[in-house]
Backbone bond lengths (Angstrom), bond angles and torsions (degrees), N, CA, C in turn:
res aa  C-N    CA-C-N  psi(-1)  N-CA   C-N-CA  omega(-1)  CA-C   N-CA-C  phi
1 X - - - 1.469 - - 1.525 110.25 -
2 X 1.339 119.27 148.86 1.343 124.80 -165.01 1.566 111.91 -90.79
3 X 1.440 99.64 110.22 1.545 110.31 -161.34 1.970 105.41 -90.01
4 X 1.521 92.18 93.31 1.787 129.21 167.41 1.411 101.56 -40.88
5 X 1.164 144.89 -80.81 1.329 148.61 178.74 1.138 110.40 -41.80
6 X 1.577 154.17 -52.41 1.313 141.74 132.90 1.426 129.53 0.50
7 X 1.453 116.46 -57.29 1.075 112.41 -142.62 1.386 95.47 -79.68
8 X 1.731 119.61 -178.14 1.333 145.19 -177.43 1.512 104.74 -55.73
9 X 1.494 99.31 135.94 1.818 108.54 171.97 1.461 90.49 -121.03
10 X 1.467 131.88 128.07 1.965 133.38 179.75 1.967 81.52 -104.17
11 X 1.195 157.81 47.47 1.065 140.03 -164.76 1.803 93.49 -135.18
12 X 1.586 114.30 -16.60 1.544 126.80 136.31 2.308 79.31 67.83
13 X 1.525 106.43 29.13 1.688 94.83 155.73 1.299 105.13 -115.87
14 X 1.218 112.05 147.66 1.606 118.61 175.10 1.311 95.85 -110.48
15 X 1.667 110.22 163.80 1.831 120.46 -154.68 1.733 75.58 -142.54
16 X 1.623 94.61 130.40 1.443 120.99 174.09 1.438 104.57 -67.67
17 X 1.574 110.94 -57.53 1.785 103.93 175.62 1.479 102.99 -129.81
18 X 1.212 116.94 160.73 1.623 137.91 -178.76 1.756 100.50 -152.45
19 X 1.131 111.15 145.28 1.329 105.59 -175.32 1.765 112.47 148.79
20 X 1.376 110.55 164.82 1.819 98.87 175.24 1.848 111.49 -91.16
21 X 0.957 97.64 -178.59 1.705 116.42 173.14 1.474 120.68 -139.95
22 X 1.320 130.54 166.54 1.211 127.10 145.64 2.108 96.03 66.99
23 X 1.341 79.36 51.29 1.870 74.26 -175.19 1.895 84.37 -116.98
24 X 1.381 126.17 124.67 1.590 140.92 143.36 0.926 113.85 -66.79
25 X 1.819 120.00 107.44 1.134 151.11 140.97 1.047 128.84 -107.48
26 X 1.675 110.14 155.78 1.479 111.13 -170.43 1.563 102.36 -97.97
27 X 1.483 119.67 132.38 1.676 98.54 -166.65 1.901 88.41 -131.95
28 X 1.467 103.83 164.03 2.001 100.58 173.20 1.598 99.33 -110.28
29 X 1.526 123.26 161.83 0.842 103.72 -165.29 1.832 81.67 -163.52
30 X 1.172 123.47 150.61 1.502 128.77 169.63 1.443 138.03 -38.86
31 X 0.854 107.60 100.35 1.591 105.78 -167.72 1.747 109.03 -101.75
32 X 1.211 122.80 143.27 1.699 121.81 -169.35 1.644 93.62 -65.63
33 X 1.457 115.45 -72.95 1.044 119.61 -165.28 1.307 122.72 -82.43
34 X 1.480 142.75 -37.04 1.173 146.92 153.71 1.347 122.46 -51.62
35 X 1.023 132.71 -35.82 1.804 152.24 -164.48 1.422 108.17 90.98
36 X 1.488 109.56 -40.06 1.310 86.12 -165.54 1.934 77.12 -152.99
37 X 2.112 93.05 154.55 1.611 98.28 167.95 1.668 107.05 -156.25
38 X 1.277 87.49 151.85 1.750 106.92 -162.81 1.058 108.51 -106.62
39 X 1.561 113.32 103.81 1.303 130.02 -173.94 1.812 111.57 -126.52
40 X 1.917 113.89 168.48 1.317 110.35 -172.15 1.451 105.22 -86.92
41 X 1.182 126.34 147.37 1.850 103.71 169.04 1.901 90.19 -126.40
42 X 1.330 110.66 149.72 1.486 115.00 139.79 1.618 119.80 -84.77
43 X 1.226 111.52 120.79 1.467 136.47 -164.11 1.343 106.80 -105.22
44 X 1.388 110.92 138.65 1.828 111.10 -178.93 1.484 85.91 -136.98
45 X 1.215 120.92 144.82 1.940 129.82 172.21 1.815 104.16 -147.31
46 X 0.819 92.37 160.31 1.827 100.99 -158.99 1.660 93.79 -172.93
47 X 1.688 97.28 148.87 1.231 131.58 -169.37 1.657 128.81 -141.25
48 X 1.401 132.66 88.45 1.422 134.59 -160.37 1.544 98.21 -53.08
49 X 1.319 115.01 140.27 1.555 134.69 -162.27 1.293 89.87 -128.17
50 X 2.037 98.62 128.01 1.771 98.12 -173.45 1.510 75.71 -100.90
51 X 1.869 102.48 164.15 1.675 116.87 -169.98 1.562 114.66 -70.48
52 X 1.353 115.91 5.43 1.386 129.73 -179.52 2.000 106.92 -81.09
53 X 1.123 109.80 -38.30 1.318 103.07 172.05 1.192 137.18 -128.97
54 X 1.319 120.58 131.98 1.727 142.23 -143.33 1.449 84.21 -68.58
55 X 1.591 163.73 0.82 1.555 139.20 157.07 1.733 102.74 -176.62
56 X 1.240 112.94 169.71 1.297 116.98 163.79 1.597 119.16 -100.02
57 X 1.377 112.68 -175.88 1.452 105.98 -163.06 1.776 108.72 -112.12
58 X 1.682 110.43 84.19 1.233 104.57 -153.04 2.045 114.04 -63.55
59 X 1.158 92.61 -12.05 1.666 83.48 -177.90 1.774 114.25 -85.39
60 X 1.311 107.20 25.26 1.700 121.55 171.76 1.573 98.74 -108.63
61 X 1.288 122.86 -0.41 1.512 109.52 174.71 1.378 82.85 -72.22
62 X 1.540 114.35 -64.74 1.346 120.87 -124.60 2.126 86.49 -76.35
63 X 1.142 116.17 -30.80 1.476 99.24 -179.54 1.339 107.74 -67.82
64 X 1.322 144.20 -35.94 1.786 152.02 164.71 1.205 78.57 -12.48
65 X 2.055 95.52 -86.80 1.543 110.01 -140.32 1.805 112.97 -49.02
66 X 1.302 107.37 -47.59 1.889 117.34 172.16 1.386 105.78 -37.73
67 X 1.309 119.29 -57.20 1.508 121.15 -159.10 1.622 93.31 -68.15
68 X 1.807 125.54 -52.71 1.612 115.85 -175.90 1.669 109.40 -28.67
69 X 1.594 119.62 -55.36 1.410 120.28 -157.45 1.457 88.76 118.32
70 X 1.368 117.53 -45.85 1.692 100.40 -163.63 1.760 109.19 90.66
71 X 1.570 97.08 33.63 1.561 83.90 175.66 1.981 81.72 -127.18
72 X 1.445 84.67 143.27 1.901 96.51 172.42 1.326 139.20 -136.59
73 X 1.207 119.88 134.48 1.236 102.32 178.58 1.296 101.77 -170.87
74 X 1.428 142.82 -173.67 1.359 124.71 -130.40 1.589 93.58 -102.80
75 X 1.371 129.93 13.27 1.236 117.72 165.18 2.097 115.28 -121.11
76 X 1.425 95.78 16.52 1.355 92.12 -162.83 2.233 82.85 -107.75
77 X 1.270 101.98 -47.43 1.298 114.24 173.31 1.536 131.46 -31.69
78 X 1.376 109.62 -26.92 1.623 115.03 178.14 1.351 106.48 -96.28
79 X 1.470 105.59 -7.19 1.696 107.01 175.76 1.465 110.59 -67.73
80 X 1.330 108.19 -54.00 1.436 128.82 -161.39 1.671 87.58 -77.37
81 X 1.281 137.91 -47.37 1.043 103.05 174.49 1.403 155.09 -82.57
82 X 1.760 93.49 -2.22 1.558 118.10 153.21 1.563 113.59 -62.49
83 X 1.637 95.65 -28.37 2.177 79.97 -171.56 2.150 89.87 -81.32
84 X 0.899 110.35 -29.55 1.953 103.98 -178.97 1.028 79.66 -50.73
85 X 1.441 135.78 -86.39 1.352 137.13 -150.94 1.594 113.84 -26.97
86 X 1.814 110.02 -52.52 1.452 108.18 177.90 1.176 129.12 -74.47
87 X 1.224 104.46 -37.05 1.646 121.03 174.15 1.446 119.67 -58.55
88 X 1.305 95.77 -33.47 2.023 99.73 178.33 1.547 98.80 -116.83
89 X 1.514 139.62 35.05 1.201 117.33 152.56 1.404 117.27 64.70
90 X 1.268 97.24 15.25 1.970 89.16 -159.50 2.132 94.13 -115.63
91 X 1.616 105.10 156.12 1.265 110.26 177.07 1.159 115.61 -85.27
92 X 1.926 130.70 1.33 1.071 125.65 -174.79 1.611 83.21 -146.54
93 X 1.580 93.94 175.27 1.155 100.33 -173.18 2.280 101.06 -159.17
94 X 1.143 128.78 175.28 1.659 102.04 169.56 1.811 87.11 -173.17
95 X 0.817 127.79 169.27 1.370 155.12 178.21 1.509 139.10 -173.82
96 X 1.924 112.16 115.46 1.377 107.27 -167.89 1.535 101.56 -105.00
97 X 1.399 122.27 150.58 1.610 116.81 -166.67 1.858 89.02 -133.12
98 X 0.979 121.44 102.34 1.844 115.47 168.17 1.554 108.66 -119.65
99 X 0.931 96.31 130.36 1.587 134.54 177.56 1.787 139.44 -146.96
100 X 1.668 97.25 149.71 1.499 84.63 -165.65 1.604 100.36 -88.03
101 X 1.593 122.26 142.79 1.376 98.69 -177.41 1.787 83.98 -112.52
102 X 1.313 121.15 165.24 1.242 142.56 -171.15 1.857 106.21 -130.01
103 X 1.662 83.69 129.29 1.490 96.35 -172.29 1.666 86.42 -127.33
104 X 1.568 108.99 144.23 1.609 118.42 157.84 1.541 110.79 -67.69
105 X 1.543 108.29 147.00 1.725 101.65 -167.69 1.501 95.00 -138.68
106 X 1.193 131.24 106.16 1.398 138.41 168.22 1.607 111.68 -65.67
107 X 1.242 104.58 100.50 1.702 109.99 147.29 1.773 119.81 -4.68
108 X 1.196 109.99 109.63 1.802 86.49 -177.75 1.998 122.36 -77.90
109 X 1.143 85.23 -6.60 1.833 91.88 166.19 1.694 120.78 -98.43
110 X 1.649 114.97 -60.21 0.955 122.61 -147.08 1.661 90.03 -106.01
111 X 1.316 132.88 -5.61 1.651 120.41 174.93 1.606 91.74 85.43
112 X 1.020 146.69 -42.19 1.204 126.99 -153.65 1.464 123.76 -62.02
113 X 1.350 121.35 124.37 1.325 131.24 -164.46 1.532 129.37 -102.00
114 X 1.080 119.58 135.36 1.753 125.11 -171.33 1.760 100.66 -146.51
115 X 1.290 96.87 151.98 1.554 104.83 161.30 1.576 144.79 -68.78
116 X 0.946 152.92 53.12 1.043 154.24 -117.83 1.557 106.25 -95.24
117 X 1.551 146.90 135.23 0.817 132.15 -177.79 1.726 138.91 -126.65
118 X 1.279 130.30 99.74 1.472 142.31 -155.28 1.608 110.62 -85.57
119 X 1.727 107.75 112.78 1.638 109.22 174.76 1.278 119.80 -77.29
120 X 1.011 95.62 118.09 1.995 120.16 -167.72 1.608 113.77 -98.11
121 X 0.938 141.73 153.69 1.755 133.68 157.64 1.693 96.76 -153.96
122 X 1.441 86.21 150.53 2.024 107.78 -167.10 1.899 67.99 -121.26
123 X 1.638 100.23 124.51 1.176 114.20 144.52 1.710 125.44 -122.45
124 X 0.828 110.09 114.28 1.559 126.02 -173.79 2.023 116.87 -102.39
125 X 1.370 101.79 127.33 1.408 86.98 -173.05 1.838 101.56 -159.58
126 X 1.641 97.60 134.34 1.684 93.76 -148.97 2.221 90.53 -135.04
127 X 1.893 92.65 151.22 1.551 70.58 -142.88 1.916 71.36 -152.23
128 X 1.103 112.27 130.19 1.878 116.85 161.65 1.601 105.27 13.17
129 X 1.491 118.52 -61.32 1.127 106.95 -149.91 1.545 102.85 -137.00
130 X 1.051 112.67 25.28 1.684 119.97 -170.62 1.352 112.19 -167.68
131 X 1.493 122.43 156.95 1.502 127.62 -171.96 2.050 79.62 -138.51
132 X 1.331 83.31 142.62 2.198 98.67 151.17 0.950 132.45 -174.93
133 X 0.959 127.99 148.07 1.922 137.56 -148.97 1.730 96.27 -148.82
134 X 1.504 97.73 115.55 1.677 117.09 170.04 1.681 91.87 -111.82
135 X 1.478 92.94 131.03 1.731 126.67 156.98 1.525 110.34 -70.69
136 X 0.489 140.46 45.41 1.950 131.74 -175.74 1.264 103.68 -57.16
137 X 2.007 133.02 145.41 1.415 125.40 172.08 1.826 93.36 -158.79
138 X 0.821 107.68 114.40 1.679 107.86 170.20 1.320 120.15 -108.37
139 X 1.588 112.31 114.08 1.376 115.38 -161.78 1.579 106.13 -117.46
140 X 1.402 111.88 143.22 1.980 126.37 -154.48 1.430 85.93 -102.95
141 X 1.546 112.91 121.44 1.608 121.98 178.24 1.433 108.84 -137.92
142 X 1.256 103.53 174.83 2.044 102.68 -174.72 1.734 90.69 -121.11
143 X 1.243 101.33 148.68 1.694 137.40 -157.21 1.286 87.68 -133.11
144 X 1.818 107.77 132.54 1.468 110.89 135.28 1.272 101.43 -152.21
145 X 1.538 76.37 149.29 2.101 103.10 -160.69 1.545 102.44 -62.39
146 X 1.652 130.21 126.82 1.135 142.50 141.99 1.765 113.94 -24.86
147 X 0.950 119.81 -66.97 1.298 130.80 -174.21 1.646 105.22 -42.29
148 X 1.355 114.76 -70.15 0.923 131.76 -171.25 1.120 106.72 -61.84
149 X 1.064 130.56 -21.08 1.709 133.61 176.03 1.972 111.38 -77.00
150 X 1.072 94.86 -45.24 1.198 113.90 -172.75 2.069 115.47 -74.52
151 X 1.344 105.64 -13.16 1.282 136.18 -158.10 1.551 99.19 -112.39
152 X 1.027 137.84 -54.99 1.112 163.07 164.09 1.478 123.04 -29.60
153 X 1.274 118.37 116.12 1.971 117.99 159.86 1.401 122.11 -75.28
154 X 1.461 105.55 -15.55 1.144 106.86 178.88 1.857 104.81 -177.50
155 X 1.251 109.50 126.40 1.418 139.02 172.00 1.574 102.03 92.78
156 X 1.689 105.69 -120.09 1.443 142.46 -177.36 1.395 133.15 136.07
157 X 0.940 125.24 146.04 1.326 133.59 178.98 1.523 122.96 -45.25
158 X 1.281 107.72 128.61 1.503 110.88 -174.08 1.697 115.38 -135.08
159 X 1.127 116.08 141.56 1.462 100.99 171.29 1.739 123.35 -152.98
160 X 1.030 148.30 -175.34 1.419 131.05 -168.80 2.229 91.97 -112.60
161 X 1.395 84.58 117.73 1.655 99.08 165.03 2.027 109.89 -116.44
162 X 1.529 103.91 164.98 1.188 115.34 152.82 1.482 151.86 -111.14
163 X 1.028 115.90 174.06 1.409 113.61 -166.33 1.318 113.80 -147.29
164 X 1.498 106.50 101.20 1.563 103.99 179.02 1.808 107.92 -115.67
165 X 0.947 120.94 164.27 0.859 144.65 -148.63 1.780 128.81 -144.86
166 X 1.105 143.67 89.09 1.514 153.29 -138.94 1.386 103.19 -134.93
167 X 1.616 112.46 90.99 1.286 131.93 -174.90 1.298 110.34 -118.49
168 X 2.129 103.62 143.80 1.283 88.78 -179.20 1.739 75.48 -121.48
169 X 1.678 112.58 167.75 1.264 114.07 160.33 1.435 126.19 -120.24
170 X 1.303 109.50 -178.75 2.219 88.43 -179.16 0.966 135.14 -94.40
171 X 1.051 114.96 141.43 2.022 133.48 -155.14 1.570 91.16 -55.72
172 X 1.274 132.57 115.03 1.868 134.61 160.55 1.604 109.97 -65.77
173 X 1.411 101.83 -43.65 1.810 113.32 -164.73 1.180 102.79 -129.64
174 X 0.951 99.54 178.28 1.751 113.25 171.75 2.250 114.10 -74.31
175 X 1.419 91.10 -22.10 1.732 88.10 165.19 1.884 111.28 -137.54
176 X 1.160 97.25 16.54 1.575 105.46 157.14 1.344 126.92 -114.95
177 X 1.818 92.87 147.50 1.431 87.81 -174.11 2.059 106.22 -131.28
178 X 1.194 126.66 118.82 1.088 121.99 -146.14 1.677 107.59 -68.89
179 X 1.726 102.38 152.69 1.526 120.45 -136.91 1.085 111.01 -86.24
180 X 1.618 148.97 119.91 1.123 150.52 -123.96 1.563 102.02 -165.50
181 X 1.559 127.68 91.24 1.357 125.75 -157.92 1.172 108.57 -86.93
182 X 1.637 139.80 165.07 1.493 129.92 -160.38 1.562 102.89 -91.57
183 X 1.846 98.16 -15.14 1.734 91.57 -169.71 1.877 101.90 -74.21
184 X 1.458 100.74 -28.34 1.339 99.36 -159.67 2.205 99.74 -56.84
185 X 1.286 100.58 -43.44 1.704 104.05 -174.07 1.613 102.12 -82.89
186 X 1.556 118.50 -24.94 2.139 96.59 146.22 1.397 113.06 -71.37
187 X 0.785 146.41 -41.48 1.523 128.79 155.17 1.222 126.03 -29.73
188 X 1.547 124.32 -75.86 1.189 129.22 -177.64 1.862 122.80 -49.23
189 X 1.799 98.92 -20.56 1.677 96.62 174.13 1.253 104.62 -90.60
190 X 0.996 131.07 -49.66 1.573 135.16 177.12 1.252 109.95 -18.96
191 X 1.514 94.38 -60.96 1.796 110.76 -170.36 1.408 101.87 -64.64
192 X 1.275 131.65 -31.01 1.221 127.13 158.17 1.042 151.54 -19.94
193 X 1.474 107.21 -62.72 1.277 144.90 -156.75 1.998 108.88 -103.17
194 X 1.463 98.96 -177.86 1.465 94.91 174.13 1.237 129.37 -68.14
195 X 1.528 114.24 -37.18 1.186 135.69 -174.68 1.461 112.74 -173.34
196 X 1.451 105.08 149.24 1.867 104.08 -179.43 1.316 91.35 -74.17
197 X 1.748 107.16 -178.04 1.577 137.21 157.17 1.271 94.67 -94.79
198 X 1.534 92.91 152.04 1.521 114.88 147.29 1.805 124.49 -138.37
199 X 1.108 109.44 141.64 1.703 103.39 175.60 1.416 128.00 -70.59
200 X 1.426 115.63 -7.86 1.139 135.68 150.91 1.472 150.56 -127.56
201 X 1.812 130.34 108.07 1.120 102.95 -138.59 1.883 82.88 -138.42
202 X 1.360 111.49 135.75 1.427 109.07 173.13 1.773 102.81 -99.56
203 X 1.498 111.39 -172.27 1.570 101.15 -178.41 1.200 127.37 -72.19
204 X 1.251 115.48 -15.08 1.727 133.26 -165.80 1.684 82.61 -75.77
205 X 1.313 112.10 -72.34 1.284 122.57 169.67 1.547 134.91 7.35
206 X 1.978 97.65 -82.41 1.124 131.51 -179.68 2.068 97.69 -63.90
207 X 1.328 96.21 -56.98 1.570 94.90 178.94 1.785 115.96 -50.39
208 X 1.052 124.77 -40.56 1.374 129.19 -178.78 1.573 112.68 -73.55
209 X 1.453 109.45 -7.87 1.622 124.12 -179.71 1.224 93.15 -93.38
210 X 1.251 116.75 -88.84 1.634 130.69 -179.59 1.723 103.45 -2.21
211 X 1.552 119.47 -47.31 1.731 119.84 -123.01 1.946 59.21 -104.37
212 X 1.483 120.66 -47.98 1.267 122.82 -153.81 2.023 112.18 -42.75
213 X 1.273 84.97 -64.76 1.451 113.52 179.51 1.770 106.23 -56.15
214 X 1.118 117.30 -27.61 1.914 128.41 -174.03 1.441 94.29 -80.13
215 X 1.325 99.90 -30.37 2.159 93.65 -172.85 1.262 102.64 -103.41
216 X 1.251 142.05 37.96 1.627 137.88 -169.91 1.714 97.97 162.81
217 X 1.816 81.48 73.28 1.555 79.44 168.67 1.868 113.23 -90.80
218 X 1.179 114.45 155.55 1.796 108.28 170.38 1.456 110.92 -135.84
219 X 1.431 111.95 128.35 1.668 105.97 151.27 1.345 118.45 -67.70
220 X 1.347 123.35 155.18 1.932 137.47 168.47 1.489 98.34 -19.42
221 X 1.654 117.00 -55.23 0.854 130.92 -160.67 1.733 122.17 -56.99
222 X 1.618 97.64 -50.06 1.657 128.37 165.16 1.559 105.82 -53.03
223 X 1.258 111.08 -41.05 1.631 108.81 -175.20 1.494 112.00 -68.26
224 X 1.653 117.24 -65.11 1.418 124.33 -176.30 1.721 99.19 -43.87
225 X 1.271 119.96 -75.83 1.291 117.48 174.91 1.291 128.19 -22.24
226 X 1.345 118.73 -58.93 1.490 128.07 -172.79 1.606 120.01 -64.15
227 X 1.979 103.80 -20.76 1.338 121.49 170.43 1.572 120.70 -76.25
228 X 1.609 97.98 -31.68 1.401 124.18 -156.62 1.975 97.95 -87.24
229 X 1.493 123.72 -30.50 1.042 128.71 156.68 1.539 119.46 -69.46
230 X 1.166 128.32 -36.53 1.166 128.97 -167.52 1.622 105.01 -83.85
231 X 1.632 129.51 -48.71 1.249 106.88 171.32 1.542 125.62 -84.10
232 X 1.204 113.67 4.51 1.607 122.38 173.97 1.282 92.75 -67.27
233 X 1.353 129.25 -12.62 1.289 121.23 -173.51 1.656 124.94 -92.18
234 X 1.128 97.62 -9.64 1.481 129.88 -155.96 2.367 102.72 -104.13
235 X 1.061 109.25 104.27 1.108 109.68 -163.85 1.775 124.97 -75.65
236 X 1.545 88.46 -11.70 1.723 95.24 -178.88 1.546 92.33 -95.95
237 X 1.476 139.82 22.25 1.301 131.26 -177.53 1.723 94.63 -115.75
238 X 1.480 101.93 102.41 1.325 99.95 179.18 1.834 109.11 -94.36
239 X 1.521 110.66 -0.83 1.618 104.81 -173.30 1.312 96.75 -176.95
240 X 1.595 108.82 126.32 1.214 129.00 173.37 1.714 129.70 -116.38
241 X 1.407 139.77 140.04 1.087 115.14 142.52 1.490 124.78 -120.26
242 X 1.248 147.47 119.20 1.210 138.69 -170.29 1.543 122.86 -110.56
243 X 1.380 112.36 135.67 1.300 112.70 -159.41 1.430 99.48 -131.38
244 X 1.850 112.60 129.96 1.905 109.29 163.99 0.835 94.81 -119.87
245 X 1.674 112.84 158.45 1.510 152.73 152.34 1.044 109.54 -87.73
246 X 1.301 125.88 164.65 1.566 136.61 159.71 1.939 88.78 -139.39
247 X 1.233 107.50 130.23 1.516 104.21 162.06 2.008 107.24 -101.86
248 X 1.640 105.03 93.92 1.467 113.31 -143.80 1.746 91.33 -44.92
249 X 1.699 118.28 179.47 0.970 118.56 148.80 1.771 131.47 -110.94
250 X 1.548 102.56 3.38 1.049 102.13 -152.93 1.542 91.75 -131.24
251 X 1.350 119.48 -7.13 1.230 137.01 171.64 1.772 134.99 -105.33
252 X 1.049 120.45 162.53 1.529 111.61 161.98 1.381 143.52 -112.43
253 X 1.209 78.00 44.49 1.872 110.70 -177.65 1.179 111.81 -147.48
254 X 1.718 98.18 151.47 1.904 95.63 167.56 1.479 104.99 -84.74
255 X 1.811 117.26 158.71 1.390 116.03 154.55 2.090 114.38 -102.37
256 X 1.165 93.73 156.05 1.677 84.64 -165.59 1.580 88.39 -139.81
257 X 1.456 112.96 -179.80 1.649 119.82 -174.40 1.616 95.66 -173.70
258 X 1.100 122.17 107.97 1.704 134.65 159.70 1.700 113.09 -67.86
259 X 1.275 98.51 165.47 1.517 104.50 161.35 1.831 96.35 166.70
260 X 1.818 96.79 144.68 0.886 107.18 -164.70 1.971 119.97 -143.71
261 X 1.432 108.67 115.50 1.633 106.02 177.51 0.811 128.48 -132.13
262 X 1.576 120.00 159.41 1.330 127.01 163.73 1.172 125.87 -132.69
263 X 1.730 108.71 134.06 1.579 88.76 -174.45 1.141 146.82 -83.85
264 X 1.355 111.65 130.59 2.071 127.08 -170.72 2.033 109.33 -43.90
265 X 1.498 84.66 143.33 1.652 77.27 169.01 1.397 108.53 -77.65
266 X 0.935 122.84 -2.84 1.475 126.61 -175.29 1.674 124.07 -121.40
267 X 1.060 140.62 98.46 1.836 137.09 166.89 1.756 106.16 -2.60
268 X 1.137 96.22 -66.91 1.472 112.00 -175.82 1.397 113.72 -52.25
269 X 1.426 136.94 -15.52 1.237 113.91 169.08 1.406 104.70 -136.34
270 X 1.335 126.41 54.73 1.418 151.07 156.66 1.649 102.25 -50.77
271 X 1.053 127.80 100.40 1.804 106.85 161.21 1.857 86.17 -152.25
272 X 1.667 96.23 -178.32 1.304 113.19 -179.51 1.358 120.93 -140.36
273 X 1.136 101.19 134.69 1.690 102.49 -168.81 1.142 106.36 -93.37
């Protein structure tokens, strides 16, 4: 049969990406404590198109991804995007994987346990002369405003913001990229923040939250920072950007706070924008 996507394009534009999106799959993926967990992701894969040919051949994404297994993680990912690379002829290649991963979350009084679940995406993207793999993890925490505490006869304003987080770590090999677990960066926001969530909370519970969040208040500002110290600390984190929300409660707007690094060849010029 006469293969259309092959043939000649004279229109001499080349297309940075070509490829599907928004494809539901079931993919496995590393888990700290389980080894491994089977979750849905929406998947996007794309392939740079030189101006010589009129399309790519989209049903070779979907055989790639089958042949991987569907297991990922930041050293299995540059594989699959070396085989796009062969399979579609192309000098670049990129893939976004988002999914919710689910961690068990113990009550901090009463033990009681539920699943709680954090939207994650592995973006991987491999190119002539470069390989890279972003960790992404956005974790749902409770905030209460300093100000308002300090302002206050009694309580203050509190409300649930986020915290995501867009890490890359450093390349070991030529298709590894060193191992960076999702609990470790839900950890690191938590600790952040006023207080974690939980999906299940009895009163002992809620009371030991309440008092939590009253003794550790943070602005947006306090959060990015407090993240932004903690993985500067962390040596396989060669580049970060971290971003909070507050979904206000007392307002009609969100408040948010960026910040962004990479690490210096040098101590001396360590800072963060």
């Amino acid at each position: 049969m006469k293969d259309i996507q092959s043939t000649p394009d004279y229109r001499k534009i080349s297309l940075r990406e070509a490829g599907i999106k928004d494809l539901k799959y079931p993919i496995t993926i590393l888990d700290r404590e389980q080894k491994e967990q089977t979750t849905v992701a929406d998947i996007s894969m794309s392939v740079s198109l030189p101006h010589h040919f009129k399309g790519t051949h989209m049903s070779r994404f979907l055989e790639v991804l089958t042949d991987s297994g569907c297991r990922f993680t930041g050293s299995t990912i540059p594989v699959v995007l070396k085989k796009l690379k062969e399979a579609l002829e192309a000098e670049s290649a990129r893939i976004s994987i988002s999914f919710p991963y689910f961690l068990t979350r113990r009550a901090p009084v009463t033990g009681a346990e539920a699943k709680m679940s954090y939207q994650c995406v592995f973006t991987g993207e491999s190119n002539k002369d470069s390989e890279d793999f972003v960790l992404t993890v956005t974790v749902p925490v409770s905030t209460l405003c300093p100000c308002s505490r300090e302002i206050s006869k009694a309580g203050a304003h509190n409300q649930r913001g986020y915290i995501t987080m867009e890490v890359r770590t450093e390349k070991e090999s030529n298709s590894t990229f060193a191992m960076l677990w999702i609990e470790e960066l839900v950890e690191i926001a938590e600790a952040s923040a006023s207080s974690p969530l939980y999906t299940i909370l009895k009163r002992p519970d809620e009371k030991f939250l309440t008092e939590q969040a009253y003794n550790n208040p943070v602005f947006v500002e306090d959060i990015v920072r407090n993240v932004a110290e903690k993985l500067r600390k962390d040596q396989r984190v060669t580049q970060f950007t971290v971003t909070a929300e507050n979904h206000e409660s007392i307002h009609n707007h969100n408040a948010y706070a960026v910040v962004s690094w990479t690490r210096p060849a040098s101590p001396e010029n360590d800072s963060c924008i």
